[in-house]
N, C-alpha and C positions, 0 to 999 in steps of 0.2 A: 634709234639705230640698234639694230643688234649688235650683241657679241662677237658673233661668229667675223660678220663686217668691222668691229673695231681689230680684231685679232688679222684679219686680212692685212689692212691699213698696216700694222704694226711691221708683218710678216716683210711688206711691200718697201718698208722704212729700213728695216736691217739687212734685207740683199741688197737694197743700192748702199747702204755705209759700206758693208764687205767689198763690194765690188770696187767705190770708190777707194778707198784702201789698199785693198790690191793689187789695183792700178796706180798708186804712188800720188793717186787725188787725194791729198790730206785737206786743201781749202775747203775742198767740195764735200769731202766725208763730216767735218764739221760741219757745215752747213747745212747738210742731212740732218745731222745730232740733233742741231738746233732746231728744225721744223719739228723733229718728232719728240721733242723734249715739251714744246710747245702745244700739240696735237694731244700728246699725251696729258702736260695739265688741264685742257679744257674738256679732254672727256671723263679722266678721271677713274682709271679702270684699275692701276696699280699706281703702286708707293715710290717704287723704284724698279729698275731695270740691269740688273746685272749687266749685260751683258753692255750695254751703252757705258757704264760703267768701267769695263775692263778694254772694252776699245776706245776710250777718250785717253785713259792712263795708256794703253800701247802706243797711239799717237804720238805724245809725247815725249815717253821712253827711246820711240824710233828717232823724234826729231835730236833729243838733248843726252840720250845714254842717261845714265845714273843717276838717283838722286843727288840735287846740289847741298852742299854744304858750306857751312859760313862761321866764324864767327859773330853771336848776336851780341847788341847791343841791349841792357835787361831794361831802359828804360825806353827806348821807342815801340810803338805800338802803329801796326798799320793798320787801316782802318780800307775795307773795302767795300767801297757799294755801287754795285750793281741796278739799284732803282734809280736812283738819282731825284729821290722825292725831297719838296721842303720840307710838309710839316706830316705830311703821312705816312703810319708806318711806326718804326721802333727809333729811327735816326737821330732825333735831338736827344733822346733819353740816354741813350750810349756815348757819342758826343760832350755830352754836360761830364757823363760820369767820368770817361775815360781819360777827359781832361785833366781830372785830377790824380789819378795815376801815372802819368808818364807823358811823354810829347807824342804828340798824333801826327803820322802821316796817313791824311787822307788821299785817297784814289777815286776818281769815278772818271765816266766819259764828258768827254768837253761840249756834247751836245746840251747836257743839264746843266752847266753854266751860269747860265742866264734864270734858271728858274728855280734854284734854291739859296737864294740872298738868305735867309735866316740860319740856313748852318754854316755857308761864309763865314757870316757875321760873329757865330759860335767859335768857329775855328780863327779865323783874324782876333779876336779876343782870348784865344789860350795860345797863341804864339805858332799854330799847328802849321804844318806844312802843307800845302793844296795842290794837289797835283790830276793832270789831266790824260786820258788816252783821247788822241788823236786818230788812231789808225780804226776802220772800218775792217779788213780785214782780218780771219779770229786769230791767222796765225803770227800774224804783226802785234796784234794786243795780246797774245800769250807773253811774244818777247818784251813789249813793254811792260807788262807786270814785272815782268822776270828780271830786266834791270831796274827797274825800283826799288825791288827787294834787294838785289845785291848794292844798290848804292846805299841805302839805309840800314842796312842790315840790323831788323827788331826780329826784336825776341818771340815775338806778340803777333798776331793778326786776327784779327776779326772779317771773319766773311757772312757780308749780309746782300744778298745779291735773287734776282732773277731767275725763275725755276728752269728757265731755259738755258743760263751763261756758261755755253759748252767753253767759250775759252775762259773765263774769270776761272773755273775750276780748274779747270787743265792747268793752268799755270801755276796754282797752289800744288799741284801733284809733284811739279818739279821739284820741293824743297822736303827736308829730311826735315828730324827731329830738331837742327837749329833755329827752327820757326814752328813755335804751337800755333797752330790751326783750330780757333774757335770758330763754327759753324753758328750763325745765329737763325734757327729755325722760326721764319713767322708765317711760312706758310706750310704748316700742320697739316691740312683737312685734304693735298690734294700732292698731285707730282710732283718731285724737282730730283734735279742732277745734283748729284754730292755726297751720295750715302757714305763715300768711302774717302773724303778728304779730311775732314776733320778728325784734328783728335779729340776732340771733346765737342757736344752739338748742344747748344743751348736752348731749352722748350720754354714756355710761358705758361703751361701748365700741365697737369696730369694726362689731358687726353692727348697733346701731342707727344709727351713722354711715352703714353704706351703704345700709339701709333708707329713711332719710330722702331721699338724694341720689338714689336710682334710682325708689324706688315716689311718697315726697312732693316729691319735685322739688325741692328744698329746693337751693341751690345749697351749691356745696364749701366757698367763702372763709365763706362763715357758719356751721360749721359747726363746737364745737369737741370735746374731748374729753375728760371729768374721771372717773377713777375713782373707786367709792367704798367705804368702809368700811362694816362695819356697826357700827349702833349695841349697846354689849353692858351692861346694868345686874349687874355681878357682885353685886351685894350682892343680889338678890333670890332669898329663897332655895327650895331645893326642897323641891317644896310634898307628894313621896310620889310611891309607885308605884300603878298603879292597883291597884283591890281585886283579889285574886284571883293575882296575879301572882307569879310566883316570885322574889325578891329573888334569888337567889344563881346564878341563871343569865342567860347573856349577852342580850343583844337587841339589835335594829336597830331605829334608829325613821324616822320618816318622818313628811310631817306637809305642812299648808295645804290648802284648798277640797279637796275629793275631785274635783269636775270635771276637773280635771289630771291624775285616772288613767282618765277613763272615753276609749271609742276605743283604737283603736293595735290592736286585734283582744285584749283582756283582757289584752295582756303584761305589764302592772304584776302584774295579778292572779296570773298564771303566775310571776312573777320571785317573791313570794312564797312562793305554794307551793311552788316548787322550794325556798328557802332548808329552810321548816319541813319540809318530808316529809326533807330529807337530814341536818338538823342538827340537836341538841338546845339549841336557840335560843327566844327569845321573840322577839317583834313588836308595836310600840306605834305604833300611829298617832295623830296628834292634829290632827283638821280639825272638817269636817261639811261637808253637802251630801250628795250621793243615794247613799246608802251598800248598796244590796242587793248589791253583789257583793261588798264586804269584810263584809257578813253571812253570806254563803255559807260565807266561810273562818272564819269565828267558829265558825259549827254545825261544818265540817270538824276544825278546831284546840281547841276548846274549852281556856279555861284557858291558850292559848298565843298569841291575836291581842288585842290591850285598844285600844277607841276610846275615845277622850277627846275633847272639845271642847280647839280653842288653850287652850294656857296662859299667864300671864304668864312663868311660869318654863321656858321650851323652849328655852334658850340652857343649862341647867343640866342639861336630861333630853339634850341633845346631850350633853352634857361625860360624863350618866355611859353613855351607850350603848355600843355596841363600832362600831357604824359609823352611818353617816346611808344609808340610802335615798332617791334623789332619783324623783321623781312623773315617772309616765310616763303620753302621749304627750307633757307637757307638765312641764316641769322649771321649778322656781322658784329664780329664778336667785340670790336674798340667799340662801336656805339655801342654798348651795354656801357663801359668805362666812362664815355662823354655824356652818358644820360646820367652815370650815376653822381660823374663830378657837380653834372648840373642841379642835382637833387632829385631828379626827377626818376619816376618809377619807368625801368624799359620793359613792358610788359611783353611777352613771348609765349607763344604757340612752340612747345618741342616738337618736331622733325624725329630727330635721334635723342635720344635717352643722354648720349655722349658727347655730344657735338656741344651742345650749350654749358659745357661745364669749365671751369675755372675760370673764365674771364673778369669773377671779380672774386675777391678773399672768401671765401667760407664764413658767412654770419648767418646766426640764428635771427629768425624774424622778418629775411629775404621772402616775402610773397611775389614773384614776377612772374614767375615759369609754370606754365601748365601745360596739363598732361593729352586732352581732347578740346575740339569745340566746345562740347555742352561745358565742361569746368570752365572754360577760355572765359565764354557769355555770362556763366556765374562772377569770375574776377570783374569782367569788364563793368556790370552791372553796380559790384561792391565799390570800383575804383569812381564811376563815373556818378555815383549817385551818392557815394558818402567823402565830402570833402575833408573832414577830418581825419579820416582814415588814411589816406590820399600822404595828406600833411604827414600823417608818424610815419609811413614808408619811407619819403623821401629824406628822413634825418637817416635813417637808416643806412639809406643807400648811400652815403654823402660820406659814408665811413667803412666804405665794403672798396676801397680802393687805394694801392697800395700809395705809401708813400714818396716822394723824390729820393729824402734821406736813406730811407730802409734799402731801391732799388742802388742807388751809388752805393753803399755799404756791402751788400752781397757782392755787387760786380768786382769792386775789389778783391775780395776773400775768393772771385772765381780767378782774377789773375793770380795769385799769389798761392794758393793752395789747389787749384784745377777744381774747388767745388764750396758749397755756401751751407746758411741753415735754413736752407727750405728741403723739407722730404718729398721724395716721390712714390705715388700713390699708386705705382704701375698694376693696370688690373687686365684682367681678359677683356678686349676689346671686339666689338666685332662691328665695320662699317658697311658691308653686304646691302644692306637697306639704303645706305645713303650713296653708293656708289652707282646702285640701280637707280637712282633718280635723274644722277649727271647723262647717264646713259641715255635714257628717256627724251631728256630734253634736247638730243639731239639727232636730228637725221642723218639719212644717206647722203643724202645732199647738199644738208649742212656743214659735213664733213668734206664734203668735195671742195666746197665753197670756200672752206675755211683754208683751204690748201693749194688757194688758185692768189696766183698776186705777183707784180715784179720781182718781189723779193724772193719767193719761194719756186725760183723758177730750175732749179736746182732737181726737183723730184719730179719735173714734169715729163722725164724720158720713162720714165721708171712706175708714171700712174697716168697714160697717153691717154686715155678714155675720160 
């Protein structure tokens, strides 16, 4: 796609909000928000949007006047999440912690119910309150936020939510200073709504820190920094190799969306084949999404590439691999953390200079990341042909990832003083490079596509062609 095309799109997205608005469609004016909140993270052109921005807060403002005020409560803490994920993600880590600071009232939609029995189980074991939105419409789940808060009335909230959740934010706008508004930022690298609701936005490391401060304008003092662990269920066991596969030789695995290796001119693809044509190696990937080029290598390799959908058990197929491959042009940054818990080396092709940084502690003796192919072929050749070497990485890496303790510890010190002792590194950033790549990977057409559906039927008076 071109620019000029994504700037249309945008152009086509804010005169139907205006108009809906104007014409006292506030249902529908969200509803807009929320496609173009959506559209906007998946092409990935800016950080944030003013202007969507000051028309979710006039929304509001129109429907409730003033901000609300309360008396808080200093020991409940609400907890909002907008993913509604079990185990992936930041949720059990904040959870665990927050447990021990205060009583948790949890929020999310009642459709995720059923599918995160493990933070239930977290919350039914710290006494927490579980609460559900029911309403489908955004202006129904504003209000039910809105009486949650006033029937608990915490001091505290944590919003960790959906780059799209025009109303989970909107709601949070309605309350004043008797409710701190922690933003917990996990999605860094790309759009979301919220720039201006938090009082204080939590990063997980330096390059989101300066991404927010230079591209979201996001001032420094609000600013703070938590690293995090991931979450590892060792009792879950493994579940087998795929059919076909040769148990007794090594493999590399790899693994999340395929979208993350498409671009970059097929180097992912290339890094592959180089491995297999020079070694006698297997390759397990486990995603899905638009898989014809690692079908390619299937007919090429036969018997020696295995696609599998996610497993629950990928924290165990790390453990038994010989290394992690991490996803190229686009590296996901918890598997570095699950390769590193597993000992295992996630060896990485950079993209961006920026993008691959802080996902795990700062230690000396980290050999993972390289800079081109040819260095790439030199690591791969050191990693795959000297097993010893291999071994002193992987102690390495097994201590390059923060602790439970150390993370419960800061999180504390960020309720109680608004900040911790980790510093931020905030440097001139510049994502230009990596922004052009989302761009890329997507068409004209793709973008039509993307914006054709029952649900989005909302913008279809407004883009008839």
């Amino acid at each position: 796609m071109q620019f000029y095309e994504f700037e249309m799109f945008v152009s086509k997205f804010k005169e139907a909000i205006e108009k809906e608005y104007t014409n006292s469609n506030y249902e529908s004016c969200l509803n807009l928000m929320r496609q173009g909140c959506n559209f906007f993270y998946d092409v990935n052109q800016f950080y944030f949007d003013e202007e969507l921005e000051l028309m979710l807060n006039k929304i509001v403002r129109k429907l409730y006047g003033e901000q609300i005020s309360y008396k808080s409560k200093r020991d409940i803490i609400l907890f909002y999440d907008g993913f509604g994920l079990n185990s992936r993600g930041l949720i059990q880590n904040y959870l665990n912690a927050l447990s021990k600071i205060g009583k948790i009232i949890y929020l999310t939609d009642i459709k995720n119910c059923e599918r995160i029995p493990r933070v239930i189980q977290i919350l039914k074991d710290n006494n927490a309150e579980i609460l559900f939105l029911t309403s489908k419409k955004q202006l129904d789940r504003i209000e039910e936020i809105k009486q949650c808060v006033e029937k608990f009335k915490p001091s505290k909230s944590f919003i960790y939510t959906t780059p799209d959740d025009v109303a989970g934010i909107g709601s949070f706008y309605l309350f004043d200073q008797s409710l701190k508004k922690f933003f917990i930022n996990i999605t860094d690298h790309t759009f979301w709504i919220g720039q201006n609701v938090g009082d204080y936005f939590i990063e997980f490391r330096d390059y989101g820190a300066s991404v927010s401060k230079k591209y979201r304008r996001i001032p420094e003092e609000k600013i703070i920094k938590l690293p995090f662990y991931p979450q590892i269920d060792r009792n879950i066991k493994f579940e087998g190799f795929p059919v076909g596969m040769d148990k007794s030789k090594r493999f590399i695995f790899s693994g999340g969306s395929l979208y993350k290796t498409l671009g970059g001119n097929g180097l992912y693809y290339k890094i592959v084949d180089y491995i297999l044509g020079k070694y006698d190696v297997n390759f397990w990937y486990a995603g899905s999404g638009e898989k014809s080029h690692i079908d390619n290598l299937i007919k090429k390799y036969p018997n020696r590439i295995f696609l599998t959908k996610e497993r629950k058990d990928f924290f165990q197929i790390i453990e038994k691999s010989y290394f992690y491959l991490s996803t190229y042009p686009i590296c996901g940054g918890l598997m570095f953390q699950y390769a590193a818990s597993a000992g295992k080396v996630p060896v990485t092709l950079k993209y961006d200079e920026d993008l691959t940084k802080g996902f795990l502690l700062e230690k000396k003796n980290l050999n993972f990341e390289f800079d081109d192919f040819d260095s790439l072929k030199e690591g791969l050749d050191k990693f795959l042909g000297d097993v010893n070497y291999v071994r002193q990485q992987e102690q390495y890496f097994k201590e390059s990832v923060i602790e439970e303790k150390v993370f419960n510890e800061q999180l504390e010190k960020i309720c109680k003083y608004n900040s911790n002792d980790f510093d931020i590194d905030f440097y001139d950033i510049n994502t230009d490079r990596f922004r052009d790549e989302y761009l890329k990977r997507i068409t004209y057409g793709d973008a039509c596509i993307k914006l054709c559906g029952r649900k989005k039927i909302s913008i279809f008076k407004y883009l008839p062609k």
